[in-house]
N, C-alpha and C positions, 0 to 999 in steps of 0.2 A: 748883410753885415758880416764883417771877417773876425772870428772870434780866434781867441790861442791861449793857452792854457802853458802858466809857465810854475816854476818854483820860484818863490817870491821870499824873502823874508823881510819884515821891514824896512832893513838895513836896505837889503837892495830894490823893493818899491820907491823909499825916498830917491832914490837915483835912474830912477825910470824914465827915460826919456815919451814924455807924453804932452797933450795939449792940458789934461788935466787927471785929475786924482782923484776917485770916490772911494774912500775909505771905510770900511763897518768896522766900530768900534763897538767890543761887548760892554755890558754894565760891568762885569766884573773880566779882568784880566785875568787868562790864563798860566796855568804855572811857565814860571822860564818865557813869558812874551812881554815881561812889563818894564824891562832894564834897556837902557842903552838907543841909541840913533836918534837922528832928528826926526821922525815919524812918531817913536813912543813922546819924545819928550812936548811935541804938540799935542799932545792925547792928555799927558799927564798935567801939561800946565793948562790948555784948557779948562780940564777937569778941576783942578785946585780953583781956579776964577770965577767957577761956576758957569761957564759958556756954553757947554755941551754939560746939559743935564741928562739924566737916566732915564729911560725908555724908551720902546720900539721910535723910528725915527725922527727920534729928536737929534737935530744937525746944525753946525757950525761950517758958514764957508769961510776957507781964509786966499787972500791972494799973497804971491810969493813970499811964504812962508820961509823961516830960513834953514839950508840946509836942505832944501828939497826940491827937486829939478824943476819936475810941475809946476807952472806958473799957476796954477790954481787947483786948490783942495777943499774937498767938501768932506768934513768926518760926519759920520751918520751912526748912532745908535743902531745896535742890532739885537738889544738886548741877551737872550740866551744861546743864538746862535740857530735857531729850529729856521727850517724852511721857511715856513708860515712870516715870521721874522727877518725874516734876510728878503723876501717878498716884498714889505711893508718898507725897510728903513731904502732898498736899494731904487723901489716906486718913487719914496719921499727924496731920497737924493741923487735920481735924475730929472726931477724936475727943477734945480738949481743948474743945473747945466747943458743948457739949450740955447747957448749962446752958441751964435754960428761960425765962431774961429776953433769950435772943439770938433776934433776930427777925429783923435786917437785919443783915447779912456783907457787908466790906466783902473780898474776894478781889486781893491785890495781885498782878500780874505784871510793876511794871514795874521790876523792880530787874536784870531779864534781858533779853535778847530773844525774846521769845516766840515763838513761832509759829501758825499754826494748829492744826497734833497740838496741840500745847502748850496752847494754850486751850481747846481741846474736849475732853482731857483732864479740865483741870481744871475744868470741868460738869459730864461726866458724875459723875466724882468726886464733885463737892461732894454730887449730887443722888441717887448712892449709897450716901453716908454717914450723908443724913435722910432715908429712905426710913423709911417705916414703914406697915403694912401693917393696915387698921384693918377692914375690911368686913365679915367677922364675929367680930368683938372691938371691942364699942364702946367698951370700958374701956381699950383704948390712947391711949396718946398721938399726937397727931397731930405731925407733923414740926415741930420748934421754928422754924428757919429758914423765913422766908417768901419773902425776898426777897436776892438776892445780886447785888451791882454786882462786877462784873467789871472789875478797873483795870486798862488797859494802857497801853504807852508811847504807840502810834499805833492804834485802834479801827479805823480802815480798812483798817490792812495786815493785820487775823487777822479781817474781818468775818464771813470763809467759814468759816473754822475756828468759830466762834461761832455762828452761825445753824446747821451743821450738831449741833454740841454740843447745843443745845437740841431741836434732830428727835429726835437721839438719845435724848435724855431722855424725850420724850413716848414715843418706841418702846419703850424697855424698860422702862421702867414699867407702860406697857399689857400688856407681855409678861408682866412680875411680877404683875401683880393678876390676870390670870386662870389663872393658874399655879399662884401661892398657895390660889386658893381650896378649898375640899374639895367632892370628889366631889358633893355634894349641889347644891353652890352654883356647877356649871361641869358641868350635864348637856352632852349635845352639843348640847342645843334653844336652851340659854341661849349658847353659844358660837357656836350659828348668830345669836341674835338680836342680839348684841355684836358681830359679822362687819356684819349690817346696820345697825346704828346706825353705825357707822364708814364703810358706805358709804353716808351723806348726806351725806360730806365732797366739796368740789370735787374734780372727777379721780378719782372711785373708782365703782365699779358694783359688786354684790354679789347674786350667786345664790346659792338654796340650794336642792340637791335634796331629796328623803327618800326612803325605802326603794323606794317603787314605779318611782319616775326612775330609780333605781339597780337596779333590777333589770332595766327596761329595756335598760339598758348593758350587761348582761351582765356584771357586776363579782361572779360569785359566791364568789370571795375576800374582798371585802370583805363581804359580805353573812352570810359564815359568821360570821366574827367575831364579828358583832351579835346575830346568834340568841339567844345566850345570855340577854340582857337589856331589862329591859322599857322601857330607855330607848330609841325609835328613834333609829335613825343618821342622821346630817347629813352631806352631803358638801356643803360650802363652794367657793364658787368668785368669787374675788374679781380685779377688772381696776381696774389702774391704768395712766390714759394719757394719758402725759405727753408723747409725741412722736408723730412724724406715723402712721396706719394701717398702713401698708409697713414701719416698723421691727417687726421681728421681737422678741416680749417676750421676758423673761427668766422661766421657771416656776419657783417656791417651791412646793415640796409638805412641808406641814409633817403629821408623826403624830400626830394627834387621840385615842389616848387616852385620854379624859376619868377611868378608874380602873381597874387592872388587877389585877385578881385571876390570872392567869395561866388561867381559864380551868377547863378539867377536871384540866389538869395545874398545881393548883392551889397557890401561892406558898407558903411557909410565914409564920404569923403576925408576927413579928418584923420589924419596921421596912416591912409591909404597906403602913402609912397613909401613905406618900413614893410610892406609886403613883398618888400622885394627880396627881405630878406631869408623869407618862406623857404629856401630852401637853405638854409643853415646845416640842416642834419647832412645832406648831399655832400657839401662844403667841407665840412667837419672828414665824410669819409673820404674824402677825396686829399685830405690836408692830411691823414694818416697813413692814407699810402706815401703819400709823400713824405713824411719821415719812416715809414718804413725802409723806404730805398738808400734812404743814407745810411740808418744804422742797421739794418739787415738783421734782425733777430730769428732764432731760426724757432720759425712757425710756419701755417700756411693761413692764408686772410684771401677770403671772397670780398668784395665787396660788392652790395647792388643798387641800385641810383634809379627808381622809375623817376625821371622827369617830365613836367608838360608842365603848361598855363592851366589856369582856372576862370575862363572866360566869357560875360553873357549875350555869344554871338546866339544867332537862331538855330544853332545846330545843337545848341549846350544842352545838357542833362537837365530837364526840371524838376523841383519838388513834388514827388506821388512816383516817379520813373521807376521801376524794378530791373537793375542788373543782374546780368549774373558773375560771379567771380570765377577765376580759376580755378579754385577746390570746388567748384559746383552750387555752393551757398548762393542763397540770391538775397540780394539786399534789396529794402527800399529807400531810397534815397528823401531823406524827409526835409533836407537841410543842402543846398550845394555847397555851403563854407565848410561843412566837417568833411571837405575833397581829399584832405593828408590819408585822413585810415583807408580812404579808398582807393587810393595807387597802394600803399606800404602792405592791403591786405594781399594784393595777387604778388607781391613780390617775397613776401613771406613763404606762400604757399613753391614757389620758385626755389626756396633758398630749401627746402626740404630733401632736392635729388642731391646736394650737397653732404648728404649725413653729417649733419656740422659738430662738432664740439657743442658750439655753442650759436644761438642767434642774439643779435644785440639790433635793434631799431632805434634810430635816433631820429627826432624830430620836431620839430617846432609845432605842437599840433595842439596847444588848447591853452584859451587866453587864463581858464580855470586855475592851469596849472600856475601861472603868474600872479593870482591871486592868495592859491597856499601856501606858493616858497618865493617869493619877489624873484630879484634878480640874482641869489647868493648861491642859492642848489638846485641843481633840476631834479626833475623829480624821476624815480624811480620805480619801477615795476618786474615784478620776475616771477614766475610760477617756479621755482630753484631758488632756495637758502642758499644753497653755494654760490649759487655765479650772483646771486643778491650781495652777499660778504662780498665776495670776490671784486667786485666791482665796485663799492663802498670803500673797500680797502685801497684800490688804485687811485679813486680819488681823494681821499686825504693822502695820500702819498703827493699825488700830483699837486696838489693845494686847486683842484678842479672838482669840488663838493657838488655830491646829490644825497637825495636820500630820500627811504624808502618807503611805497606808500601802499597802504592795502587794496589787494584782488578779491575779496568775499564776494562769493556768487550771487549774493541779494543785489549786486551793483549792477549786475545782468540782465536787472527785471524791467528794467525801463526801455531797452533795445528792441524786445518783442514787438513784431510786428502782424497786425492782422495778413497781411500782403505778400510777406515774404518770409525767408530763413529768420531774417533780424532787421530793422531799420538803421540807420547810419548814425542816431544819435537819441538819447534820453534826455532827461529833462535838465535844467541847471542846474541843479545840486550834485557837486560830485561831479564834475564835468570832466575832470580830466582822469577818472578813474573808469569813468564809463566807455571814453575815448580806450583806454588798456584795455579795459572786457570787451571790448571792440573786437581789437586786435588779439588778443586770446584766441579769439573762437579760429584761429587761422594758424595757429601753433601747432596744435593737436597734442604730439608727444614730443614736442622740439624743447630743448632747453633754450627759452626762450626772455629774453631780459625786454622792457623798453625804456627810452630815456627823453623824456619831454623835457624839453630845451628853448619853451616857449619865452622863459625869463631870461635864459641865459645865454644866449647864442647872438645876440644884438643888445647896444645902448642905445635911449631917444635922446633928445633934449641935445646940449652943446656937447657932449663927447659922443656921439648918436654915430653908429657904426659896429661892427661885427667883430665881436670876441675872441674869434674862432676856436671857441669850446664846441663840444667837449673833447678834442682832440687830446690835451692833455689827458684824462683820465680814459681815454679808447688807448694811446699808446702806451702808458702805463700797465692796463692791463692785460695787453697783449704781452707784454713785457717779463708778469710773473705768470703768465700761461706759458712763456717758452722753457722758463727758469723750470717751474713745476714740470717739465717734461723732459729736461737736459739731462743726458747721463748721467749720472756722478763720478766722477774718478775713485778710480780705487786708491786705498792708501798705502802709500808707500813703506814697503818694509826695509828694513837695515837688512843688509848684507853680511853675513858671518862672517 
């Protein structure tokens, strides 16, 4: 979708040459925006008739309204103007306009003061609402909207908010298409070769191991995992670098995935086929290099991808099997469905010659976690307050919420195993906390964050499909990591 960001004012929205017009109207008019054009005066005479009532969106569509180019206008409540708000009214008024003669959208924000959230909001939005997902289903329809001019009061004062909106866009997109796809069409070879095509973009580099690299490493955690399946494993290794060598990167290890059968301890059939989504976290890091490259912040970002299937050929890992991991830890494998901690543990241990700023693991790794936060926040883990804030902060910035849930070492006591270092999994209670003390013991001294994205990285039921979160709050926070490390400018003195 072709986005452009103009200076807009009423006056000259109402003469926008467009297929149509989505307007946010605040509950209360700003100073100096509420006189004059035919844009306000269908705001204000709505408003007196009682047609467009007050709050978030609540909308009025009108057709060739007079006075205004746009053969059709949808005014939508935005209430106070916040992100969060321009989210909501801009979701509820592109669903009015999905008729398929609307090509070019004309997106008004300047009857408020917008902001940056506030604009890049309403991009992502717009470019959420016509998404549609065509790669193998040629019989869909491809996105009606082609092009959306972005009106605002002053184009310069939200120019950042808007150029990162649109990074945005290309990142979880790219998240959703590989996401979406089925098992067949997102082996891990094909995920390795979409890793490389992405790193012929400026500022990216892109390794890919296979089985025998990786065994090298000594990753025989991850390597159990794959046994099973005749697709070999890929472990992805992707550098973006966008600041000087000596800046210390940030590592993204996303759960690759690609179809979970649960393995020996084998899933039961019903709703099976959403496993495909199992690699969401992969997806997610892959969808943020991808807007990394458009907007180019200057950081540096590892990212690492172990992918494989989870399969129960004769070759597969069984319940009682003792591996041993890359950091030398030996697990016993009590469970083949808790397969995610045991590729993410040797890729952890991996990400450590990196001396990173920071580790961040993303993954769709416990149904538990679905049970304590639905589908609204993923859940959250850090041995670090800071990069715990730090992270919280990004995403309500992003309007891509998690939140944070306790690591107390008593959650550790159900991992013991007679057998080994640790078992792969404790008992149900607390499942997805025991899943993190998992993945702890593999941190050591890393500042180390995780992000289970079991809820939130896919829909079932009729909108059933790939969010591609948490991309929002991963670039986001990459975002005030560069800001926090920017020079400052000195300030400028007057000359005698």
């Amino acid at each position: 979708m072709d986005f452009e960001l103009k200076s807009l004012s009423p006056t000259q929205a109402a003469q926008l040459s467009a297929d149509a017009l989505l307007v946010l109207v605040p509950d209360t008019a700003a100073p100096g925006k509420a006189a004059g054009g035919a844009l306000q005066e269908l705001v204000a005479s709505a408003t007196k008739l009682g047609d467009l009532d007050a709050g978030v969106a609540k909308q009025l569509a009108c057709y060739r309204p007079v006075g205004i180019k746009a053969p059709r206008v949808v005014l939508v409540r935005v209430g106070d103007g916040s992100a969060a708000s321009v989210r909501k009214a801009v979701g509820a008024g592109m669903g009015s306009l999905k008729q398929p003669g609307i090509k070019k959208l004309g997106l008004v924000l300047s009857l408020f003061d917008a902001n940056d959230d506030a604009v890049r909001a309403a991009v992502q939005t717009c470019a959420d609402a016509t998404y549609t997902y065509t790669t193998t289903k040629p019989s869909a329809k491809a996105r009606t909207v082609q092009q959306v001019v972005v009106g605002v009061e002053n184009a310069a004062a939200v120019r950042g908010g808007f150029e990162t909106g649109r990074a945005l866009v290309t990142g979880v997109e790219f998240a959703k298409e590989w996401a979406n796809r089925p098992a067949n069409h997102a082996t891990p070879t094909m995920l390795a070769e979409a890793a490389r095509k992405l790193g012929r973009k400026p500022g990216l580099k892109v390794d890919v191991l296979g089985p025998k690299q990786v065994e090298a490493l000594g990753m025989g955690s991850f390597l159990a995992v794959a046994k099973g399946s005749a697709e070999p494993l890929r472990f992805i290794v992707l550098h973006y670098n966008g600041a000087a060598k000596t800046s210390a990167p940030v590592v993204l290890v996303g759960k690759g995935i690609t179809f979970d059968t649960g393995g020996i301890s084998i899933k039961p059939a019903a709703e099976m086929d959403e496993m495909k989504f199992d690699m969401g976290g992969a997806a997610s890091v892959l969808g943020t290099f991808a807007a990394l490259a458009e907007l180019k912040p200057a950081i540096n970002v590892v990212g690492l991808i172990p992918s494989c299937e989870n399969m129960p050929d004769g070759m597969a890992v069984k319940p009682g099997d003792v591996v041993t991991s890359m950091s030398g830890q030996t697990i016993e494998i009590l469970n083949t469905d808790a397969e995610g901690r045991l590729i993410l543990c040797d890729a952890l241990t991996y990400a450590a010659r990196f001396k990173p700023h920071s580790v961040i693991d993303i993954a769709t790794l416990t149904g538990a976690c679905v049970i304590a936060l639905g589908g609204v926040r993923s859940g959250l883990f850090s041995t670090r307050d800071d990069l715990a804030q730090a992270l919280q902060k990004a995403g309500d910035t992003a309007q891509d919420l998690c939140w944070r849930l306790p690591l107390d070492d008593e959650y550790a006591e159900g991992l013991k195993s007679n057998f080994a270092d640790m078992g792969n999994v404790a008992g149900r209670a607390g499942g997805a906390i025991t899943a993190a003390k998992f993945l702890q013991k593999f941190t050591a001294e890393l500042p180390w964050a995780h992000l289970d994205i079991a809820g939130t990285a896919w829909k079932s039921g009729a909108a059933k499909g790939s969010t591609g979160r948490p991309v929002p709050l991963l670039l986001q926070y990459l975002i005030d990591q560069a800001a926090a490390v920017a020079p400052k400018k000195a300030p400028r003195t007057r000359k005698a």
